[in-house]
N, C-alpha and C positions, 0 to 999 in steps of 0.2 A: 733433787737437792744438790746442791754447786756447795762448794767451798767457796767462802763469802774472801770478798777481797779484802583296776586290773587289768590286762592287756590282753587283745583280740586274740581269734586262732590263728598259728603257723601255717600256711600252706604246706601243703605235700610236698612241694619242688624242693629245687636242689639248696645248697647251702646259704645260696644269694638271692633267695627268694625274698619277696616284701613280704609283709605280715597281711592277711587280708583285716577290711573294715569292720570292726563289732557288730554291725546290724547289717553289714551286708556281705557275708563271707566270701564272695564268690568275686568279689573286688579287692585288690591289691594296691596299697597306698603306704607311701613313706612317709606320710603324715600322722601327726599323734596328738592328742587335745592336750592344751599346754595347761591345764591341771591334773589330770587324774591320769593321760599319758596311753590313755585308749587308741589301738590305730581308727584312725578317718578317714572315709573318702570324700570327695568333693561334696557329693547329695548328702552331708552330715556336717560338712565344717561351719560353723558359725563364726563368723569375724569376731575379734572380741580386742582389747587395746594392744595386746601381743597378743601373733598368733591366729590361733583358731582354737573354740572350744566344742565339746560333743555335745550334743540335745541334750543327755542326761545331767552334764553340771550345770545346761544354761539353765534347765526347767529346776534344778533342785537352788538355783540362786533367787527364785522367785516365790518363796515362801516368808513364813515373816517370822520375828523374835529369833529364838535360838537357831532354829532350822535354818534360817537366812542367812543367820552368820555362820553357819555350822560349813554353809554348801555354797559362800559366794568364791566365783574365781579365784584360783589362788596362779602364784608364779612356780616356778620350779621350785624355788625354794619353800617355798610354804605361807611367801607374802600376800598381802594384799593386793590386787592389782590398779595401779592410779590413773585417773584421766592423764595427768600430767606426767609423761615417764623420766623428767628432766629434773622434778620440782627440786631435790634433794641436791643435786648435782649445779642447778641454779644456785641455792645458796651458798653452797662452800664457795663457787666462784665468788657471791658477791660479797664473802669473808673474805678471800685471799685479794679483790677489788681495796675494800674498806682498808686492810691492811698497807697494802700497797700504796694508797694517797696518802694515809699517816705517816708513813717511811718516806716519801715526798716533802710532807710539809715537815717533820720533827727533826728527819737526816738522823747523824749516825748514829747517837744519844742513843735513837731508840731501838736503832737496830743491835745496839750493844746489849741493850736489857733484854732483848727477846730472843736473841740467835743462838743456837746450840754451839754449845763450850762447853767442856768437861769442869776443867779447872786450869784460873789462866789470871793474870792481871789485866785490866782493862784501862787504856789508858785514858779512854773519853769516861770512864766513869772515875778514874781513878783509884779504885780497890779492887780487891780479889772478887774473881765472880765466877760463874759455874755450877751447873750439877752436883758436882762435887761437893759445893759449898752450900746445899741444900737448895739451889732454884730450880726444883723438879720440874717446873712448867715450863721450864726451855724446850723439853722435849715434844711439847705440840705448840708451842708460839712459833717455834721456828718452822715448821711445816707447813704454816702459811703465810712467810716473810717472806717478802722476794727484794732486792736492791735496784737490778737492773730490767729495762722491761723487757728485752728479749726474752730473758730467763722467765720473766713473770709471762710476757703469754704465749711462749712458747707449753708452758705448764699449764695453763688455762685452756690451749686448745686441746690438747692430749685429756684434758679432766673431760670436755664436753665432749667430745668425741667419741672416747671408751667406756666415762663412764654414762655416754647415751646409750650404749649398746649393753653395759652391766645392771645398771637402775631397774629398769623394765623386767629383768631377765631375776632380781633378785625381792623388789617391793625395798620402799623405804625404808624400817629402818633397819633390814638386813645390810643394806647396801650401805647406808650411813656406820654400823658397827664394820663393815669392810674395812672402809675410810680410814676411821679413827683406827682402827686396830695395826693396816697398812702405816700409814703415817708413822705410829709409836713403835712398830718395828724397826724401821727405819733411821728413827733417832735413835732408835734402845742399841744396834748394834754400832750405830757413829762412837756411841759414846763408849762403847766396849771394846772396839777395836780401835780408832782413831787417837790421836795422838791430845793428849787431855787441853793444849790450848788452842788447838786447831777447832775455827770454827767453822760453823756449816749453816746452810739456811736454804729452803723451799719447798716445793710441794709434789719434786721428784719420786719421795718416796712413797705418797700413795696416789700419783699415777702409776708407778710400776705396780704397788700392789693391784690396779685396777688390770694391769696388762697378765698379771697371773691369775685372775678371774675371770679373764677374758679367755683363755687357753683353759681353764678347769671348768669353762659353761663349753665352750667348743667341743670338748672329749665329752662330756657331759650329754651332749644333745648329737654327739655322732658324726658331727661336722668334721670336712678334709681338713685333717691338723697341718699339712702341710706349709699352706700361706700362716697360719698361726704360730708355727715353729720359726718360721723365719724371719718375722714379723718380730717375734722375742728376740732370738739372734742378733739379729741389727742394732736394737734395744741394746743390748747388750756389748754389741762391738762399741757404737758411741759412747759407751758409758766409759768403756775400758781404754780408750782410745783417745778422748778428747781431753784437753789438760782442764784443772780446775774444777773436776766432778769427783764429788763424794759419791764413791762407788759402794761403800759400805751402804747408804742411805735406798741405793737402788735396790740392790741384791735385799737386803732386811725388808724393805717394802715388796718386792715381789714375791719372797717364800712367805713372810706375813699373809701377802693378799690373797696367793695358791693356796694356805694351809686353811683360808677360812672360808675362802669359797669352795673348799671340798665338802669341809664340816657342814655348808647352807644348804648345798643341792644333791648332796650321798645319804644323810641322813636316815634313815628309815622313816615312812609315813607314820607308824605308832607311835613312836620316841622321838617326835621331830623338836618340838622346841627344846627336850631333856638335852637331847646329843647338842643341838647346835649350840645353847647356851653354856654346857658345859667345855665343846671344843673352846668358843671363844675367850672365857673365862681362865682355861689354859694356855692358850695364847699371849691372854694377858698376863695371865700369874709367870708365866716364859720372860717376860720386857721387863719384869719389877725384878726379877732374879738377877737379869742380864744389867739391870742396873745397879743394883747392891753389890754385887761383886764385884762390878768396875768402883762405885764408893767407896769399899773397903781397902780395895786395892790402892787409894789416892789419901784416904786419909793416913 
């Protein structure tokens, strides 16, 4: 956003030993079935849309009615797993698209009505306008406004990029309450920290929340955090560094998108949709606080 102008046996070895394979002990494999999290070895991996699954989820997703649904593939998090690992991530783009041609044809009128403001006079519209002033849905029109197109696809290819690699890794509509929840972070701390007519607009804040989910599936699945540590950094140097960026919109969108992609794939297997829906829920009930008290604080 800019400021607008159950798991196999352990070998015997030492500390750094692999896990050997469920059915075949006496082989050692880094690989683990991306639902149930079984170690595998090669003679057990089944390709599956991410990943690889074990004989045991593929043969138990081949049943029918409840059992079927009970035992088809799941993601880390607990999703569904789609042919299409984009489909979700396809449409936000061709929201922030849609928006974008109307910001085209209508100019500034409309970017007035939709861009995040606390509280402020507008002078293309000519009255007070803002959050403040009850337009609560500034908070997610503006997260898909863009003005200029660098900004716009510079944000469009950061969306299809990371979140091609988070989509797949969380099932739709985990990844969709990512989104939304990333985003509304983003606007909830502009408007609590930021200066009440300064305005802001894009889709900054839930790519970065995508970039903290991208580092909370990384630690997640054991991967070298290293290149992903850095990867944020930099993230983070440009945010801080470049003039005209709502840094608040970044930083809210990233700890937003880390704290719900922890809640999606920490979860425990028994209490999974309990924990998840209620982390998120909290999350949410976090951005409506962060907003009312900047309200209060303006009226």
């Amino acid at each position: 956003m800019e400021q607008a102008p159950g798991s196999g046996q352990e070998p015997q070895g030492g500390a750094h030993s692999l896990p050997s394979c469920y059915r075949h002990p006496g082989v050692e494999t880094g690989i683990r079935c991306t639902r149930c999290e079984k170690p595998i070895c090669p003679d057990c991996m089944v390709s599956a849309s991410v990943g690889f699954q074990c004989p045991d989820c593929v043969r138990g997703g081949s049943g029918t009615g409840h059992a079927r649904d009970a035992n088809k593939p799941r993601t880390i998090a607990g999703g569904t797993i789609a042919a299409d690992p984009r489909f979700v991530t396809k449409i936000l783009i061709g929201i922030n698209l849609a928006v974008f041609l109307t910001v085209l044809a209508a100019g500034e009128v409309f970017v007035a009505e939709t861009e995040l403001i606390g509280y402020a006079f507008s002078p293309a519209l000519g009255e007070v306008v803002g959050v403040a002033d009850g337009e609560w849905y500034r908070l997610l029109t503006a997260t898909v406004l863009h003005q200029e197109f660098m900004h716009f696809a510079f944000n469009m290819l950061g969306l299809w990029v990371i979140g091609g690699m988070v989509e797949p890794e969380l099932g739709r509509a985990r990844y969709a309450a990512l989104c939304l929840l990333s985003g509304l972070s983003g606007s909830a701390l502009v408007y609590l920290i930021a200066a009440p007519n300064q305005p802001s607009l894009g889709a900054s804040g839930v790519v970065f929340g995508l970039i903290g989910a991208m580092a909370v599936l990384a630690r997640r699945r054991a991967h070298d955090m290293g290149p992903v540590l850095l990867f944020v950094a930099l993230a983070l140097l440009l945010t801080f560094t470049r003039p005209g960026i709502s840094w608040e919109a970044h930083i809210g969108g990233l700890v937003g998108g880390a704290l719900v992609a922890a809640a999606l794939v920490h979860a425990p297997r028994e209490r999974r949709r309990l924990v998840q829906y209620t982390a998120c829920g909290l999350i949410l009930l976090a951005n409506v606080v962060m907003v009312l008290l900047r309200t209060g604080a303006l009226s």
